[in-house]
N, C-alpha and C positions, 0 to 999 in steps of 0.2 A: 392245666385248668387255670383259667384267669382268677385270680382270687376276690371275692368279693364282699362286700358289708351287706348283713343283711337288717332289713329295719322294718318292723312291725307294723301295720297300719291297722291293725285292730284293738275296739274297743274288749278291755277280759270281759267276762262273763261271769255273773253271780248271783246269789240270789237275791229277789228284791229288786235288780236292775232296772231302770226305768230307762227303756228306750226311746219309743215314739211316744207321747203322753196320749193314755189314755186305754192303750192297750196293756193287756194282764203283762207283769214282770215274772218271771222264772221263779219256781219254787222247788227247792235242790233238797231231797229226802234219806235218808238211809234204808235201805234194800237189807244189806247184810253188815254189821258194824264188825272193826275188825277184833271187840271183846266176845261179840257171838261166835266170829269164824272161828276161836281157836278150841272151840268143841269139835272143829269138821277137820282140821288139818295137823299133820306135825306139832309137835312141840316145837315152839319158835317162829310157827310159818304163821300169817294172818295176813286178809286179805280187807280189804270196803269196798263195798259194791253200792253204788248211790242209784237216786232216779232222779233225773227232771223231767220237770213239767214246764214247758215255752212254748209260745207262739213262734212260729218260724223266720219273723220279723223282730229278732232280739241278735241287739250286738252290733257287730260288722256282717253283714248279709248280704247274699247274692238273692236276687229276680229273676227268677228263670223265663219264659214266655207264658209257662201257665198258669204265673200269678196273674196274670192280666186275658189270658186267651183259654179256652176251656181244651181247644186243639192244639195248643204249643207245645210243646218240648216242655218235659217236667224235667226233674233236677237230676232224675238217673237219666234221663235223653241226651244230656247235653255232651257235647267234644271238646275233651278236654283240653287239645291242641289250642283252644278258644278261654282257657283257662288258665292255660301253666306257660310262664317264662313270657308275656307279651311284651313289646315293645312298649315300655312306658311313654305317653307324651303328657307330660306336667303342666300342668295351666296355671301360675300363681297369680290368684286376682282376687286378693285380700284389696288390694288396693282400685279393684275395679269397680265394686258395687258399692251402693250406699242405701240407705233405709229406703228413701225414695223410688229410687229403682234399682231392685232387688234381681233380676230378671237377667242372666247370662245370655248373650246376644251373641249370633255366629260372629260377626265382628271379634269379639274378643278371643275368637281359637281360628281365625282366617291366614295365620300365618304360618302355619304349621302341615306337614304332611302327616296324617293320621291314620289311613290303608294299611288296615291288618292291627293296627293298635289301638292299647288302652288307652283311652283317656280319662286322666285325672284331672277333678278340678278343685283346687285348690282355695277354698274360701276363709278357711280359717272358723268356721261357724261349732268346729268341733270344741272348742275352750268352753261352751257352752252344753256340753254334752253332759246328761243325766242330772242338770238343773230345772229350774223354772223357765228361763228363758231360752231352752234351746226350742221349742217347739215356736215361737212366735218372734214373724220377722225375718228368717232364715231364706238367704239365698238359694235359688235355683235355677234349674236350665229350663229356658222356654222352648216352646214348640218350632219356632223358627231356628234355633240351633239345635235340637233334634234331628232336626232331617237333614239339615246340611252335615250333621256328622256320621250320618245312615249315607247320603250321598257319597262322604268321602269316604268311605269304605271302614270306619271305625269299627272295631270288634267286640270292644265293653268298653262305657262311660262310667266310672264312679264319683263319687262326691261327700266331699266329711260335710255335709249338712244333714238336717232333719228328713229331707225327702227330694231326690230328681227336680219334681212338682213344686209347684207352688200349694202352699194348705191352707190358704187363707180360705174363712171361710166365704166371701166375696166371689171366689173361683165359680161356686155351686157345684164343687168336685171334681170339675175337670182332671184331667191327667194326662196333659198332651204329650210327654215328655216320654212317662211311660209306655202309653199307647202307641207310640212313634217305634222305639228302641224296641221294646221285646215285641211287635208287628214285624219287625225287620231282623227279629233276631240277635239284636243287639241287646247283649247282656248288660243288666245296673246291679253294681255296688254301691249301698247307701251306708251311710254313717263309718267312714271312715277317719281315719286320724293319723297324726305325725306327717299329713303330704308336703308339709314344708322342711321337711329334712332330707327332702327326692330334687335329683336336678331336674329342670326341664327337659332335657332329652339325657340317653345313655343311662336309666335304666330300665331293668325287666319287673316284672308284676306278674304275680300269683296268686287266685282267690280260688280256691274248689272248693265246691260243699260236698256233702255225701253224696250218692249217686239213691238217693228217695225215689222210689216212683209214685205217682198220685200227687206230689208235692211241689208248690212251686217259686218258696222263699228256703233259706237256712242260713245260720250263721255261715264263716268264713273265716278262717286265717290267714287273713290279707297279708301280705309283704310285697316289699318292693327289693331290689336285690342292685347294688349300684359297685361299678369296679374300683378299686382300693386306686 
C-alpha cells in the first residue's frame, strides 16, 4: 500500500459555532452524564451520551441535490463511489480574485482535466471562518464555471468560502452555481479549509455524510489524502 499523509479539510464542530451568519449555531446537551451512568453500569464502567441540535449547514458540509431539488437524491441516495477516494484537482487562486471581481471564471480552471474529479477551489477566504467578516465579500464560482465544470465531466466542486454562490445581497438570491451543480448531480462541499496544504494534482479526497433520508445538507469529514 502506497503510504500516504492524510490532512483534514474540515472546519471541528462545537457549540456556539457560527457558520453561515445568520443561521442557528449548534447547541450540544447532555443526554446521560457520565456521574449518572454509574448507577446503570459496573463499578469503574461510565459512559456520556450527549444531544445536538444543528442545522444541517453547520461546519464542513455536503449538498446533496435535495438541498436545492425536491426530487434529488437526498443524502441516503447518494453513491458513494462519488464520495470516497476522488481524484483531487486543486485550483490555487488566492491570487486570482480580488474584492472587485470576486467571481471564479471557467478561465481560471480551463487548463486542467477534471472527468470523474473533485474540484477544489482554493481561495483562501477560510482564515476568515467563524468571524465577522467571513460572510461579506467572499469569493465564488459563477454560473458560467458551473456548467463548464458539469460539461467537463466534474463529480463534486468544493470551496473553503462562505457559499459556491455569491450572497450579496444585490444577487436578489440567485443561486446559479448551485442550481447548475446539484441539477446535474454534481455534488458541493462548502466551507472548507487547510486546501492549500493539497498539491494541484495527485491527490485523493473524501467527504461522506450519513446516509439521512429526507435530508439534503450534513456536515463532513473532509480530507484530502496526498502520497509521502
Amino acid at each position: 500500500m502506497t503510504d500516504t499523509r492524510i490532512i483534514d479539510l474540515s472546519h471541528p464542530i462545537r457549540g456556539g459555532l457560527v457558520t453561515y451568519p445568520g443561521l442557528p449555531a449548534p447547541v450540544i446537551t447532555p443526554h446521560l452524564t457520565r456521574e449518572a451512568s454509574r448507577a446503570t453500569y459496573a463499578p469503574g464502567t461510565e459512559f456520556a451520551m450527549d444531544v445536538i441540535t444543528m442545522i444541517g449547514n453547520t461546519g464542513t458540509y455536503l449538498d446533496s441535490p435535495f438541498h436545492r431539488y425536491a426530487d434529488g437524491a437526498d443524502l441516503a441516495g447518494l453513491d458513494l463511489s462519488t464520495l470516497v477516494g476522488l481524484r483531487a484537482e486543486v485550483f490555487h487562486l488566492t491570487d486570482a480574485w480580488e474584492p472587485g471581481r470576486r467571481g471564479i471564471r471557467p478561465e481560471a480552471l480551463a487548463d486542467r482535466d477534471v472527468r470523474g474529479a473533485a474540484v477544489l477551489l482554493h481561495t483562501g477566504w477560510d482564515e476568515h471562518f467563524g468571524g465577522p467578516d467571513y460572510g461579506v465579500g467572499a469569493p465564488f464560482l459563477t454560473g458560467e464555471a458551473a456548467q463548464w465544470l458539469i460539461e467537463q465531466g466534474a463529480v463534486l466542486v468544493g470551496i473553503d468560502s462562505v457559499n459556491i454562490d455569491d450572497t450579496a445581497p444585490e444577487t436578489g438570491g440567485a443561486r446559479p452555481a448551485h442550481s447548475l451543480l446539484l441539477g446535474a448531480g454534481v455534488h458541493v462541499v462548502e466551507h472548507l479549509t487547510r486546501l492549500g496544504d493539497l498539491p494541484p494534482t495527485g491527490a485523493t479526497f473524501t467527504a461522506a455524510p450519513p446516509a439521512i433520508e429526507g435530508f439534503g445538507t450534513f456536515p463532513v469529514r473532509a480530507f484530502g489524502q496526498v502520497p509521502r
